[in-house]
C-alpha positions as CSV (number, residue, x, y, z in Angstrom):
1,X,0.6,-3.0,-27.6
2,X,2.3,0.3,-28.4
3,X,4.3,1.0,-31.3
4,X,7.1,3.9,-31.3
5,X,10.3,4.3,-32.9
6,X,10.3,1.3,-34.8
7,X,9.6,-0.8,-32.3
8,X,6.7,-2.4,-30.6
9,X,6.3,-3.0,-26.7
10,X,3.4,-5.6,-25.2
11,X,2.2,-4.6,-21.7
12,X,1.2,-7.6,-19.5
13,X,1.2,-8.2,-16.1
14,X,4.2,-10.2,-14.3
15,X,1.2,-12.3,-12.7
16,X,-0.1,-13.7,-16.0
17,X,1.4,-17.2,-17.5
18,X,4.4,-16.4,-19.9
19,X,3.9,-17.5,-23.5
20,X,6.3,-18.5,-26.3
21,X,5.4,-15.6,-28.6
22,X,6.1,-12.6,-25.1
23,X,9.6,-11.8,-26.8
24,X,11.8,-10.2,-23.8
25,X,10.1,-9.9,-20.8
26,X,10.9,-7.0,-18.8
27,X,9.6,-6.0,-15.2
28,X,9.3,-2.4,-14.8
29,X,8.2,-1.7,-11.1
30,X,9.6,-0.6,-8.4
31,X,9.0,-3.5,-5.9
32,X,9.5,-7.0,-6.7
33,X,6.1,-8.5,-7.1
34,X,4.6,-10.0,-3.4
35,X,4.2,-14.1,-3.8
36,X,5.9,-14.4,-6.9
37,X,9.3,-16.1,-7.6
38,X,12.1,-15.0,-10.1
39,X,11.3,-18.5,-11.5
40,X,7.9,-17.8,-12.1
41,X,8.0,-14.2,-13.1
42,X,10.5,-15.7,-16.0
43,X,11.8,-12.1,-16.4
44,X,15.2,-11.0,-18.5
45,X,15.2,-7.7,-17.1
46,X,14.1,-5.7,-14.2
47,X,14.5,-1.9,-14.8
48,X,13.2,-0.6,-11.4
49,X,14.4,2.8,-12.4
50,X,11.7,3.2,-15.1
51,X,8.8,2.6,-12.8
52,X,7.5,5.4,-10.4
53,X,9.2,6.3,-7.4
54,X,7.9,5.0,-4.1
55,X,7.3,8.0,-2.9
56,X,5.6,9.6,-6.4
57,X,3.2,6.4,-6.4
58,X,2.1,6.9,-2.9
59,X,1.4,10.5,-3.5
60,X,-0.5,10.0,-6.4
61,X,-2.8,7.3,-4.9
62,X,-4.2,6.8,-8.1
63,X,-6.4,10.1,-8.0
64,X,-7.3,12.0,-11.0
65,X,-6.7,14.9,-9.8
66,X,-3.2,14.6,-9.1
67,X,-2.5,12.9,-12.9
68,X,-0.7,16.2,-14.1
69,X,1.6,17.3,-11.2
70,X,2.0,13.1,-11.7
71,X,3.2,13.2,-15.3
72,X,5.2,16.1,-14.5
73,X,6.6,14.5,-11.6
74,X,7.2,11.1,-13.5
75,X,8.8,13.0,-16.2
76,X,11.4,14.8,-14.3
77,X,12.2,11.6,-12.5
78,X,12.8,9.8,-16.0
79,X,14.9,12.9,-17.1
80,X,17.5,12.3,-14.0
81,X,20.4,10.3,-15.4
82,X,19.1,6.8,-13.9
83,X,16.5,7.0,-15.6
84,X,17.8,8.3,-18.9
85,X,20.3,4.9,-18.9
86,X,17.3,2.7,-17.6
87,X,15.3,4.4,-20.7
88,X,18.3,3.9,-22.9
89,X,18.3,0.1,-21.5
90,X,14.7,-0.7,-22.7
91,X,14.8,1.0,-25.7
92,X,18.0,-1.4,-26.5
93,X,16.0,-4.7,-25.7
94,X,13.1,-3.3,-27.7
95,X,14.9,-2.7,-30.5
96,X,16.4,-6.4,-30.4
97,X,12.6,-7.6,-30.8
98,X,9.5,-8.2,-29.1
């Protein structure tokens, strides 16, 4: 869990069961999960604007190495104005509660 601003966000996966106490469920990815049904995900949002770029996740690969020029990258990309309003958009629904 990280709390920040007042307000406290649960990470879990879209894959695990929802449970009464998750609060607002919010997918940020993205792709819509492989397999898995908007039924099943049982998410209120999707903020696919928050989530890496396609090509910024393919780039990064997951290597070390490249977690800086990530971050940078990542950051610049949240500082366009899509992602300031998707930004603006979670921090709403985290405000309303968990």
């Amino acid at each position: 869990m990280v709390a920040n601003h007042g307000f406290t966000v649960a990470i879990k996966r879209v894959y695990d069961q929802p449970e009464p106490g998750d609060g607002t469920r919010i997918l940020v990815d993205r792709l819509w999960p492989r397999g898995l049904s908007k039924e099943r995900a049982k998410v209120d949002a999707w903020l696919k604007e928050v989530a890496p770029s396609n090509d910024l996740r393919k780039w990064f690969g997951h290597d070390p190495e490249k977690f800086a020029e990530f971050r940078r990258r990542y950051e610049a990309e949240l500082a366009s104005e899509s992602g300031q309003e998707a930004l603006a958009r979670l921090r709403d629904l985290a405000r309303q509660g968990r």
